[in-house]
N, C-alpha and C positions, 0 to 999 in steps of 0.2 A: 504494500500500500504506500511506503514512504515513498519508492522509487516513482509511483505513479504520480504522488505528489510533488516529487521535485519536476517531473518533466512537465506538467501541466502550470508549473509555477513559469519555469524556464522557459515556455514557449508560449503561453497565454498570459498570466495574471502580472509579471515584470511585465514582459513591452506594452502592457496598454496603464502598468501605472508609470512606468517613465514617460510616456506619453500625454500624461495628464496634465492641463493646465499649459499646456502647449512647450510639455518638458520642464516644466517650474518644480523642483524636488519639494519644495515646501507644501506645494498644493497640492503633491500628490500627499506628501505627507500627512496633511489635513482630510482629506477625504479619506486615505486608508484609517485613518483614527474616529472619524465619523462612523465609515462603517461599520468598525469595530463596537464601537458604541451602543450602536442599535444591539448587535449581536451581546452584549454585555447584557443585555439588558432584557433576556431573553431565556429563559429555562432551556425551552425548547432548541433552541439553538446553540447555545453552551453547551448542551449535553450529545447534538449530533455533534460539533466538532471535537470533542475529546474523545467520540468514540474511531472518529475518521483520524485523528492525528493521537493516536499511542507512542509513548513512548516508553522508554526503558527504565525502570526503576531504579537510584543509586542512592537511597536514603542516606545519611550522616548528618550529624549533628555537629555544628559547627560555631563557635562564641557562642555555646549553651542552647544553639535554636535549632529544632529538630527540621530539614531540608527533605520532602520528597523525594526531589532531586538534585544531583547539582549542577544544573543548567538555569541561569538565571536571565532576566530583561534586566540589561544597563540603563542608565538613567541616562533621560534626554530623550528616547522614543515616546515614553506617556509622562513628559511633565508634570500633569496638572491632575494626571488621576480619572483622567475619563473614561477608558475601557478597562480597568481592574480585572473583572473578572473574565474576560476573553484570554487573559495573555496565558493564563491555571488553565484554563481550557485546551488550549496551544499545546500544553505540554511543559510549559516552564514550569522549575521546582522554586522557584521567588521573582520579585517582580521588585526590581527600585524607583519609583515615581522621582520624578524632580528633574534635572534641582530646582529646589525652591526658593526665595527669598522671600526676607520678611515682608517688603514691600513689590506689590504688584506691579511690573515693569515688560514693557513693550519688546525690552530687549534690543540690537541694532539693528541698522537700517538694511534694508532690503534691497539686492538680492543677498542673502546671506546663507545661502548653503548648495552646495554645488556636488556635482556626481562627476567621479571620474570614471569612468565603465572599465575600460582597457584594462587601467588597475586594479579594480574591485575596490575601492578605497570614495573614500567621503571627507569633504572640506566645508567645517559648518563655522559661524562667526558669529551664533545665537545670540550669545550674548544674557544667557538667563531667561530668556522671554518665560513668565510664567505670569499665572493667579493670584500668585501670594500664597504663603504656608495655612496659613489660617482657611483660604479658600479649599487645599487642598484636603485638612484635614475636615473639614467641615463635607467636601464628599464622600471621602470615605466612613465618616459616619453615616452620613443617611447610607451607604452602601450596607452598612451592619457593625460597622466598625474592627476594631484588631481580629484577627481571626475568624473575617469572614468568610474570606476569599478561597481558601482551600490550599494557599501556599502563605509564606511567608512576605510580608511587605515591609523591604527597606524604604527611607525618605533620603534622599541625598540636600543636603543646606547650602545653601551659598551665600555671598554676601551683596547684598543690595547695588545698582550703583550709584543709587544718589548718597549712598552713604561713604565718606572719610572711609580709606584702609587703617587710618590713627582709630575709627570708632568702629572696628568689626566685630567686636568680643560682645556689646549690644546688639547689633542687628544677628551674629549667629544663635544669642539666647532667645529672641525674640521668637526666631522660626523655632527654635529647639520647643521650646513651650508649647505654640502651637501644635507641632507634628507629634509631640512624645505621648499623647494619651492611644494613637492611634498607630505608632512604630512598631516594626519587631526590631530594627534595628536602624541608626541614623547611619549616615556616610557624608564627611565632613570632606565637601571641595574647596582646597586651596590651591587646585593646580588647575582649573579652566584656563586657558590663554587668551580668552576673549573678553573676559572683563577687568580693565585698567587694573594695575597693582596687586591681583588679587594671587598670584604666586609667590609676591615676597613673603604670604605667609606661612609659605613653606620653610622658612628660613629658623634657623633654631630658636632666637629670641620669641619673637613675636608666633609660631606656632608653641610653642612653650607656652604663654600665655591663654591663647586661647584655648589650645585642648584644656589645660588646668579649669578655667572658668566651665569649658563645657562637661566635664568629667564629673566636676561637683556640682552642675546642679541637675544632673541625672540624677545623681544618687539624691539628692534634693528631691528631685518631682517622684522617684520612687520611694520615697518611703522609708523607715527605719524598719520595715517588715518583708519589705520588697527587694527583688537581684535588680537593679537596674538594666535596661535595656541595652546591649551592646554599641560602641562608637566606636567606627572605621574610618579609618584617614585615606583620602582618592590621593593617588600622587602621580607626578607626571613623568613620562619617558625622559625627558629631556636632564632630569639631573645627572649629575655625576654618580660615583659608589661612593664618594667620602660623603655627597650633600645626602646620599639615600641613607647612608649608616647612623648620620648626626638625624635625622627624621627621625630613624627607627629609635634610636635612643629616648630623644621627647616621649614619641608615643609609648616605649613600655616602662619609661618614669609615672607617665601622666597614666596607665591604667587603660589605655588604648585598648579595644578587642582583637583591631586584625588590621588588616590593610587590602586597598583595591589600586589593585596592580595593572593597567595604567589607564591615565588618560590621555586623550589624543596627543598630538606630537607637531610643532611649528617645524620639526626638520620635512624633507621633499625626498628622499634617500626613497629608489625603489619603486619610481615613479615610472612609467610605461610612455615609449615617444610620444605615442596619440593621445595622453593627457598635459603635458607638460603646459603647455597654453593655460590650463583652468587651472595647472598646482599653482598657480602663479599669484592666485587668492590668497588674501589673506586670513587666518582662522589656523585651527586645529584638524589636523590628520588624521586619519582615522582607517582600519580596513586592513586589507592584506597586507600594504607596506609595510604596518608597526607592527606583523608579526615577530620577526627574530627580537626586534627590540626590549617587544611584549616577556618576550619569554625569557631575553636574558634579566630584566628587571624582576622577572617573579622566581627565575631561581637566586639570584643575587640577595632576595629580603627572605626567602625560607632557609639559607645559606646562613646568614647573616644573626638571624632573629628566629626568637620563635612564635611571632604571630603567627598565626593563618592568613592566607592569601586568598581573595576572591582575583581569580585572572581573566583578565579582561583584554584583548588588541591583537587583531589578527585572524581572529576564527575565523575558517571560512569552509572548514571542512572535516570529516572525523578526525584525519591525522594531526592535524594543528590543534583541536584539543585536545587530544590524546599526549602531544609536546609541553602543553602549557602545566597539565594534571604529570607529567614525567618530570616537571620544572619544579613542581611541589605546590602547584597551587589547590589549594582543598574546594574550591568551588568556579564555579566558570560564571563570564554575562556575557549575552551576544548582544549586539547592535548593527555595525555596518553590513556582518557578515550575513543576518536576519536577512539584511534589505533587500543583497543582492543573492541569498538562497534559498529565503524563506522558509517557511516548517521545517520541510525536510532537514534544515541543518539542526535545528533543538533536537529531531532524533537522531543524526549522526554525532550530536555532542553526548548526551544522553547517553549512547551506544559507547561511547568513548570513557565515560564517568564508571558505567556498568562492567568494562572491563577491567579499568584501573582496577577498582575493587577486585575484582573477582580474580586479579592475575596480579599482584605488587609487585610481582620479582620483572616485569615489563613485558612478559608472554601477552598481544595484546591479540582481540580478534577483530580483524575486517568484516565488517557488513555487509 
């Protein structure tokens, strides 16, 4: 069945959503998340697509949160929370909404996201565009709230831009309050490249600070009876091993859960002739290019550290998570690799998850 769905994706449902909007990535984007929507929103429909798209079991429990699977939706596909529960239908074993900011923001100017095909790779300059946290959390209540969805739900936070990078440590608590009644687990971005300054908080002082603020008012909003909810730090390809080792140090001073290994990437490395024209955009990388990169950054912080890694940059097919899960990363997200393979790739990841388990010594099986 999956194979039948990749060829029907590859030959029908891609060329007519590239197609859309007269080739505008963002309107197809919209529409596909419309009609995700409806489908959300539907018993009946939910329940034929998770029987049409099966996938493969690889349960673990991961920063204390029990995982279906470990194939998850990265954040920036459902910002805002509007199709929740189609992505659990899909087949995803968690789903990360966002990122969100305190304050509801438009994000930059348009055109701001662009398809490389040749490459399999994506160039977006979002910029945040969201509802605001509070908007988000306010749908997934009326959705049922924490634990309805049938998989776990990360929030990823960001920082405003009408707000000072001197005043982030407010606007991160701001979202954090918001989202935390309705999180399984937050994901703290310091490493988007599209919103002004917001990578120096990558830097040891001032992520020092912040994670410290965010750390204690989890345990704050949970409770003196309650495990606080897990907090994971995004970080981006582009640093160094000395800037990744000084990170990892912050985070397992400050009680950090895990870390998501990586995000998109201002380098162009990997880029295919027939794209080079559009890499020439400005924004974050994203897709087959920052595979090796992907994967040298998530065995370098399981090497390193001993967080867990959710790994993220590069999927685009069984073997590439199969490399990323051989890298040490304990969970996977797809995004660009979704876009250009659709379903079928959550069950080659899935397939990929199911073997690690089942074969650790790397005996792995093809599909």
């Amino acid at each position: 069945m999956n194979r039948l769905v990749d060829r029907a994706y590859a030959r029908l449902v891609r060329p007519a959503m590239f197609r859309w909007g007269g080739g505008d990535p963002e309107i197809a984007h919209h529409r596909t998340l419309g009609g995700l929507r409806r489908v959300a929103r539907s018993s009946t429909a939910l329940s034929l697509l998770s029987r049409l798209l099966r996938v493969d079991p690889s349960p673990r429990t991961v920063c204390g949160i029990d995982f279906p699977n470990a194939v998850g939706l990265a954040a920036g596909m459902d910002k805002d929370g509007v199709a929740l529960k189609a992505w659990g239908a899909m087949g995803f074993g968690f789903i990360e909404a966002g990122t969100v900011t305190a304050h509801p923001q438009p994000g930059n100017e348009k055109p701001r996201l662009f398809r490389l095909p040749t490459s399999e790779a994506i160039i977006n300059r979002m910029g945040f565009n969201n509802d605001g946290a509070a908007a988000l959390a306010d749908r997934v209540t009326s959705s049922g709230g924490r634990g309805s969805l049938g998989v776990p739900l990360g929030i990823s936070l960001g920082k405003s831009k009408v707000t000072p990078v001197q005043d982030a440590i407010g606007d991160y608590l701001a979202s954090l309050a918001a989202v935390y009644p309705v999180a399984d687990y937050l994901a703290v971005n310091v490493s988007s490249p599209n919103t002004p300054g917001l990578r120096s908080l990558q830097d040891h002082g001032p992520l020092n600070e912040l994670l410290g603020a965010l750390t204690e008012q989890v345990g704050v909003l949970a409770g003196p009876s309650a495990t606080p909810i897990p907090v994971l730090v995004k970080i981006a390809p582009d640093l160094t091993e000395n800037a990744i080792a000084e990170l990892l140090q912050v985070c397992t001073d400050r009680g950090v859960a895990g870390v998501i290994a990586t995000n998109t990437t201002t380098g162009r490395t990997g880029i295919a002739d027939a794209d080079l024209l559009t890499s020439r955009e400005r924004g974050g990388l994203s897709g087959a290019p920052l595979r090796a990169r992907a994967r040298a950054v998530v065995s370098f912080v399981t090497r390193t550290s001993d967080l867990p890694v959710m790994g993220v940059g590069g999927i685009m097919n069984y073997d590439d998570a199969a490399a990323l899960l051989d890298a040490g990363a304990s969970l996977l997200q797809l995004y660009s690799g979704f876009i250009y393979r659709g379903p079928a790739l959550i069950a080659e990841a899935t397939a990929a998850a199911a073997d690690s388990a089942r074969h650790p010594d790397g005996q792995k099986e093809t599909p």
